[in-house]
C-alpha positions in Angstrom: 105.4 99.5 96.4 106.7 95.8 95.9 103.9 93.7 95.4 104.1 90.0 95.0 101.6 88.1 92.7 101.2 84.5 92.9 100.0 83.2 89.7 100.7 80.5 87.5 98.5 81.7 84.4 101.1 84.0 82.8 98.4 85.7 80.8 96.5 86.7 83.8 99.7 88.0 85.3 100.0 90.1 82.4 96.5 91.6 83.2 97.4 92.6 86.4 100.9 94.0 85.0 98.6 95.7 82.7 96.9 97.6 85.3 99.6 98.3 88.1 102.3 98.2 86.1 104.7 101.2 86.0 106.5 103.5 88.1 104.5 103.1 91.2 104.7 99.4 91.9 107.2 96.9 91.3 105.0 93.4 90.5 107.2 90.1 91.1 105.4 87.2 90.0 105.8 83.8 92.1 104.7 80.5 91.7 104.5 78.7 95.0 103.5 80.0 98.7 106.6 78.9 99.6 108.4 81.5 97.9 105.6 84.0 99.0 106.6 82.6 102.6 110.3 83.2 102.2 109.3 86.9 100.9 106.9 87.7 103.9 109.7 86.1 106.2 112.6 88.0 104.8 110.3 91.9 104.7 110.8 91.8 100.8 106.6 92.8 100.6 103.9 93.1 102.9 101.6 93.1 99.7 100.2 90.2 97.8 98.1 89.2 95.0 97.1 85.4 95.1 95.3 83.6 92.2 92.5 81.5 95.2 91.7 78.9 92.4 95.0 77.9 90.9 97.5 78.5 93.1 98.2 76.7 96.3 97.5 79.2 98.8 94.5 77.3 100.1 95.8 73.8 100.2 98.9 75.4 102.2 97.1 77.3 104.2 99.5 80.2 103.2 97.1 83.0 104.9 96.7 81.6 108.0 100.5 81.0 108.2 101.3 84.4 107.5 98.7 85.3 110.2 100.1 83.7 113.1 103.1 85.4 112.2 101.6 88.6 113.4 104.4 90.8 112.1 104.7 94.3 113.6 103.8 95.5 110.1 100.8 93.1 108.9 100.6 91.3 105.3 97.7 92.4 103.3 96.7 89.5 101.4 94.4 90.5 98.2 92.7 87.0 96.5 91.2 86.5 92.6 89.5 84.4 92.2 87.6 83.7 88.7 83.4 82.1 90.2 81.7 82.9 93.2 83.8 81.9 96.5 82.3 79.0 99.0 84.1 80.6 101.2 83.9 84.3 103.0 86.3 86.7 102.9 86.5 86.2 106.6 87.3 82.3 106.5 89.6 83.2 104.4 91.5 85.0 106.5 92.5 87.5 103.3 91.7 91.3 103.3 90.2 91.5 100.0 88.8 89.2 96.8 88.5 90.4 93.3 86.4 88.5 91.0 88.1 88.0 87.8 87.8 88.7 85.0 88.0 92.2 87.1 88.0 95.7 85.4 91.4 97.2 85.4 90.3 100.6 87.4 88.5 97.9 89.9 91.7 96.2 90.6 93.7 100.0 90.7 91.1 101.0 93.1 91.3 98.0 95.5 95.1 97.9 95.3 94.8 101.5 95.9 92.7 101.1 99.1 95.4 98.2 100.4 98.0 101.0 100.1 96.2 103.1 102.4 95.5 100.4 104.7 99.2 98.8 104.9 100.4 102.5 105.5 98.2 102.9 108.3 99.4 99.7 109.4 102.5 100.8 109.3 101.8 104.3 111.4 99.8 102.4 113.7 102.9 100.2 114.4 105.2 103.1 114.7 102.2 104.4 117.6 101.9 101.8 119.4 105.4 101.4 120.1 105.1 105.2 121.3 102.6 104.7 123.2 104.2 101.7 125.0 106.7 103.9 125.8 104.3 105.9 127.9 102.8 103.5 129.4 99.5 103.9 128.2 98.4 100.3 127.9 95.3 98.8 130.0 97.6 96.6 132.5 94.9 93.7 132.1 93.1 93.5 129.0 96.9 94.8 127.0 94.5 97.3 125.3 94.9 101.1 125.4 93.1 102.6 128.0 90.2 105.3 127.6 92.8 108.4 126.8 95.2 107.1 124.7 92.5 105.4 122.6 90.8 109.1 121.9 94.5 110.6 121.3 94.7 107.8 118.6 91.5 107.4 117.0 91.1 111.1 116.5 94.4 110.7 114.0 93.0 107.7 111.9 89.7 109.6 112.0 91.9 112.3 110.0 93.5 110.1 108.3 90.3 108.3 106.9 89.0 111.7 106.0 92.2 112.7 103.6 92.0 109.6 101.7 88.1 109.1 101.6 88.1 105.9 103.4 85.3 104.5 105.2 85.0 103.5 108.9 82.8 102.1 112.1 83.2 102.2 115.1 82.4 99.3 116.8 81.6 99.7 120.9 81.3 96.4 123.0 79.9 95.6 126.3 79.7 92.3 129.0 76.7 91.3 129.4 75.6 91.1 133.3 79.0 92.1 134.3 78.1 94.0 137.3 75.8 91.5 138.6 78.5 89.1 138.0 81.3 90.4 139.8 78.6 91.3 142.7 77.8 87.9 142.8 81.2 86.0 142.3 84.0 88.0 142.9 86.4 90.6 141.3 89.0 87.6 140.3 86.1 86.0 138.5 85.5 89.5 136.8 89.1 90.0 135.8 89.2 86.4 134.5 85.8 87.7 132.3 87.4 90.6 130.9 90.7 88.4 129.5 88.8 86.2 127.7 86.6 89.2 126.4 89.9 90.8 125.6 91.5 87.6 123.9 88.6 87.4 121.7 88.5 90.8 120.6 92.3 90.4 119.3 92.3 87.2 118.0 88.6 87.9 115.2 90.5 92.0 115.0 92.6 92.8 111.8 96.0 93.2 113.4 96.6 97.3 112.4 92.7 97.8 113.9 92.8 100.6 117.0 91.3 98.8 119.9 90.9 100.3 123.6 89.4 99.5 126.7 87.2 102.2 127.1 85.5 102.3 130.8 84.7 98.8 132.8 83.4 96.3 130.6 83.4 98.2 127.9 85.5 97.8 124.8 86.2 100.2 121.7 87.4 99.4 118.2 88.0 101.5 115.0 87.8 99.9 112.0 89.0 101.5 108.7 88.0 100.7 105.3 85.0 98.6 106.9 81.3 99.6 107.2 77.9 98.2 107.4 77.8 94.3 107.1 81.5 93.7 107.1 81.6 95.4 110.5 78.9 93.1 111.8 80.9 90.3 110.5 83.3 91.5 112.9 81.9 92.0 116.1 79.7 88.7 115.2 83.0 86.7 115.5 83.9 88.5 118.5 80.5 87.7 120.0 81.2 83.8 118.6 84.7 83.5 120.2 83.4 85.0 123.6 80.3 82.6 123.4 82.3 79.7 123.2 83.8 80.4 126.5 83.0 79.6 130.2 84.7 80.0 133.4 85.1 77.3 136.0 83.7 78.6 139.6 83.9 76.4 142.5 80.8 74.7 143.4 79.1 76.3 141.2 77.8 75.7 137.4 80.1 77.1 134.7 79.6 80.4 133.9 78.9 81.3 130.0 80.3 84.7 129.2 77.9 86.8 126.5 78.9 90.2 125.3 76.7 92.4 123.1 78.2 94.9 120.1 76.8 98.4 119.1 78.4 99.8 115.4 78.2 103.1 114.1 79.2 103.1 110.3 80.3 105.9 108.4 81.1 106.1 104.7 82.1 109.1 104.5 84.1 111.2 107.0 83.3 115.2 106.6 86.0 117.9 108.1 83.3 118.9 111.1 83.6 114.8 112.6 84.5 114.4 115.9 85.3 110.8 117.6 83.5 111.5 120.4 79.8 111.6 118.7 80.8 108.7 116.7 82.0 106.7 120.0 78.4 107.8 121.8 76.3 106.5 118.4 78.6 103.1 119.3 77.7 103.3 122.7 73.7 103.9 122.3 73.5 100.9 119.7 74.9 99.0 122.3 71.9 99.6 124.6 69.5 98.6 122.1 71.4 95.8 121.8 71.2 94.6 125.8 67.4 96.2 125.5 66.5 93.6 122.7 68.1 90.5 124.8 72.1 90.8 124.6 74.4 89.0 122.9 73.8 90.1 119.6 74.7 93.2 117.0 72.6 96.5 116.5 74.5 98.6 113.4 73.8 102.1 113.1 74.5 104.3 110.1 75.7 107.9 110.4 
C-alpha cells in the first residue's frame, strides 16, 4: 500500500519508516497539503499519515477538503500528534490520532486496522454500485431499503469476524412520527424523513452501511467503532437533526427530534447473526423514547 506521510521532522519520518517500512507499504514523504491534495486528486493514495502539530493540515483545512470530495473510494486520514489534542477526533474530521512518541507495534497495529477499513471501503464501493444496478435504493431517503441492507450487513458482519474487527450497530428512530404525519400530512412526513436522512449522511463515515429499515426507522453498521465512539456518532446525528425545523403553514415551526439505540460488539464470534444484533439496536431504541427521546441508550453484546 502507498501511503503518504506529511511530515517535516525528517527524524520522525524515519520512525515511521522504521515501523512500516518494507515490502508491504511504500511511504512517500510530503511536505505540504498541497501536495497531499494533488496525490488524493490524482488516486496516487487513499492513505495518509499527517504530523497535526507541525504540518499545515489544520491551518488548510486539508481534512475537510478531502471530505467534501467524497470520492467513491474514501481517504483515510491517520493524525500524530506529539500532547493531548484540544480537539476530538471527530472535529477533526480524521479517522484515527496516534500520540507520539507512539510504540512502533501501536502504529503497525493502527495502520493495520486503516488497511482493513480502506478495503472495505473499497468493497463497499464496488456494492453499492451493484446494488444500484438493482435498484435497490430507498427512492426517498437514497438509502438501501430493508433487504438489501440485511444482504449487505450480513457480509461486513463476516468480514469483521475474519479480521477481528469490532462493530455497532446503530438503529435510529423519529420521534412522534406517526402522530406527526396524522396530524400534518404525508408531504410534511416525507419532508421529516429527508432531513433525518441528510443528517445521517452528512455526521456517517462515507464507506459506513446505512439503510432505511421500516418507516422512520434508520439502520447503520459501523466497523471498527464501539462503545463511546459510536455514541459520538449517533450524538451528531441527533445534533444535526435537532438543528432542523420545517416551515408548516399557519402553524409554529416544527422541531424534528430523533432518538438512537446502539448495540456494540467487540468481538464478532462464528455463531452471530445480524438479525439479533439489529433487534438489540432496536430495543435500545425503546429505552431511549421510554426515558424522553432524543437522546442515546448504548448496549453491549
Amino acid at each position: 500500500m502507498k501511503i503518504l506521510v506529511l511530515e517535516n521532522d525528517l527524524k520522525e519520518f524515519g520512525l515511521i519508516q522504521n515501523a512500516l517500512g518494507g515490502n508491504r507499504h511504500s511511504l512517500v514523504n510530503i511536505k505540504s497539503s498541497e501536495q497531499a491534495w494533488s496525490a488524493v486528486q490524482s488516486g496516487v493514495s487513499r492513505f495518509i499519515i499527517a504530523n497535526w502539530d507541525t504540518s499545515d493540515v489544520k491551518e488548510m483545512q486539508f481534512i475537510a477538503r478531502v471530505r467534501a470530495m467524497k470520492p467513491e473510494t474514501p481517504v483515510y486520514v491517520l493524525l500524530t500528534s506529539g500532547k493531548a489534542m484540544e480537539e476530538d477526533v471527530a472535529s477533526t474530521q480524521a479517522d484515527d490520532v496516534v500520540t507520539r512518541p507512539f510504540k512502533l507495534q501501536d502504529l503497525k497495529n493502527r495502520v493495520a486496522m486503516a488497511e482493513r477499513i480502506i478495503s472495505l471501503a473499497s468493497n463497499l464501493a464496488s456494492a453499492r454500485s451493484e446494488l444500484e444496478e438493482q435498484a435497490v435504493f430507498d427512492p426517498l431517503t437514497g438509502f438501501m431499503n430493508h433487504s438489501a441492507f440485511i444482504r449487505q450487513s450480513v457480509g461486513e458482519l463476516e468480514r469483521a469476524r475474519r479480521a477481528s474487527m469490532p462493530l455497532s450497530l446503530i438503529a435510529l428512530d423519529i420521534d412522534n412520527f406517526k402522530a406527526i404525519n396524522e396530524k400534518y400530512s404525508q408531504k410534511t412526513g416525507d419532508e421529516i424523513l429527508k432531513i433525518v436522512s441528510n443528517a445521517i449522511r452528512e455526521k456517517s463515515r462515507p464507506y459506513d452501511c446505512i439503510g432505511r429499515w421500516s418507516g422512520d426507522e434508520f439502520v447503520i453498521l459501523v466497523t471498527g467503532v464501539i462503545g463511546a465512539d459510536a455514541e459520538k456518532i449517533a450524538d451528531r446525528i441527533i445534533a444535526g437533526v435537532r438543528g432542523a425545523h420545517i416551515e408548516i403553514e399557519n402553524e409554529a415551526a416544527l422541531n424534528v427530534k430523533i432518538s438512537a439505540g446502539i448495540a456494540s460488539a467487540a468481538r464478532i464470534s462464528a455463531s452471530a447473526e445480524m438479525d439479533p444484533l439489529i433487534e438489540k439496536a432496536r430495543f435500545a431504541v425503546a429505552r431511549a423514547k421510554e426515558a424522553g427521546g432524543n437522546q442515546v441508550f448504548l448496549v453491549f453484546v
